[in-house]
N, C-alpha and C positions, 0 to 999 in steps of 0.2 A: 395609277403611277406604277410604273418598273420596279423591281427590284432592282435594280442598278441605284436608278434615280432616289428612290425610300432610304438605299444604303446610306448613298453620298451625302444627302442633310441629315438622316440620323446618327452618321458620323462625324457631322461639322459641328452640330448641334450639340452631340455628346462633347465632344474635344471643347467647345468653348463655355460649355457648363462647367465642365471637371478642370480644367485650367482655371477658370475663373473662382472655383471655388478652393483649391489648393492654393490659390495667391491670396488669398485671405486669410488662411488659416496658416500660411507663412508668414503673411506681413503680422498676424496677429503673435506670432512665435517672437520674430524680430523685434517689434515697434508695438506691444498692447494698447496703446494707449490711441493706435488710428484704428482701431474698433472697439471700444468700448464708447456707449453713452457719455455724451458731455455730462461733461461735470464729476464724472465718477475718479473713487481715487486705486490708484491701481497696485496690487496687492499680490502676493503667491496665488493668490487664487485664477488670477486675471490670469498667470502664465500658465496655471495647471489645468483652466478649460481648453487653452489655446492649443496645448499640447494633446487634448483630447480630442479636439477638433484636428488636429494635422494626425491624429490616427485616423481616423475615418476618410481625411479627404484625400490623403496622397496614398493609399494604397488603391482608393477605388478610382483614382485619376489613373494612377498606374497599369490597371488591366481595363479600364476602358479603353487606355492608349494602343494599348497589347491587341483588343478585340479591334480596331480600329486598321490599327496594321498588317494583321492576321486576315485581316476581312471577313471574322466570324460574324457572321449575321444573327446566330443565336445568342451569343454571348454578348452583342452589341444590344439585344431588346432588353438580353435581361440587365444590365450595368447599367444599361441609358433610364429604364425604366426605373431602377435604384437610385441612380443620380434623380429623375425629378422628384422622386420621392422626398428628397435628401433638402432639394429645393423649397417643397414646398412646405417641410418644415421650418426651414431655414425663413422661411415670409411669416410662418407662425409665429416666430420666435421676435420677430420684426415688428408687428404686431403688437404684441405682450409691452415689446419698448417702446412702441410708442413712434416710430421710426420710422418716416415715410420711405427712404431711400435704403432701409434693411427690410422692407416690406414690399415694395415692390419691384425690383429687380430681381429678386428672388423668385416671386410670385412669374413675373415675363418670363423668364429662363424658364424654370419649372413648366410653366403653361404647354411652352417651345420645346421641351424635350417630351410632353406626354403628346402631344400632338405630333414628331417625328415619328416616336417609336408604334405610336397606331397607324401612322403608313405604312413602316417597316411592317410591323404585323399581318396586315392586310394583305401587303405586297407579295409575303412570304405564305398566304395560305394556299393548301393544298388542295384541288376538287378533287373528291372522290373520283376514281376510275371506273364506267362504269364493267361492270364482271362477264369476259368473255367463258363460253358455254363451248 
């Protein structure tokens, strides 16, 4: 694959992780109660993770959007690479609750952003030169 090509879906890939995951952690800002567990009752606590989750999502939405527009290729492996990370705790945590639908959409995205950013990688590696004498 191109470096073109590796760009273009590891910057769609990135864009619809990091969107996706800042509109959660804003609907969760707004409205707690369309992401917590049924049943649960919702509490300062519910607003004060929710607030700590919109710290981590929308700044790093923000400069993957940056890397994205920039067309920085290296800043784009390392955010995207952050982002799946981000992901696939996010399916951890999914998991723990018991949540098919906070387990695996997480887990897809996440999958899809470490499998972009290993083609960007790839894309981007350098062969030695060999050493003119």
């Amino acid at each position: 694959m191109t470096t073109i090509r590796a760009t273009r879906l590891a910057s769609l890939v990135t864009a619809i992780n990091v969107l996706v995951a800042s509109g959660f952690s804003i609907a969760a800002l707004i409205r707690p109660q369309s992401v917590l567990p049924a049943g649960s009752v919702l509490t300062e606590a519910s607003l004060l993770f929710a607030m700590y989750a919109a710290a981590r999502t929308i700044p790093l939405a923000l400069f993957a959007l940056a890397a994205i527009y920039k067309r920085a290729t290296s800043a784009l492996l390392i955010l995207g690479t952050l982002a799946g990370a981000v992901q696939l705790l996010d399916a951890a945590i999914g998991l723990f609750q018991h949540d098919q639908g906070k387990f695996a959409g997480p887990l897809l995205i996440g999958v899809l952003q470490f499998f972009a950013a290993y083609l960007l990688h790839r894309s981007m590696r350098v062969t030695p030169q060999t050493k003119r004498e």
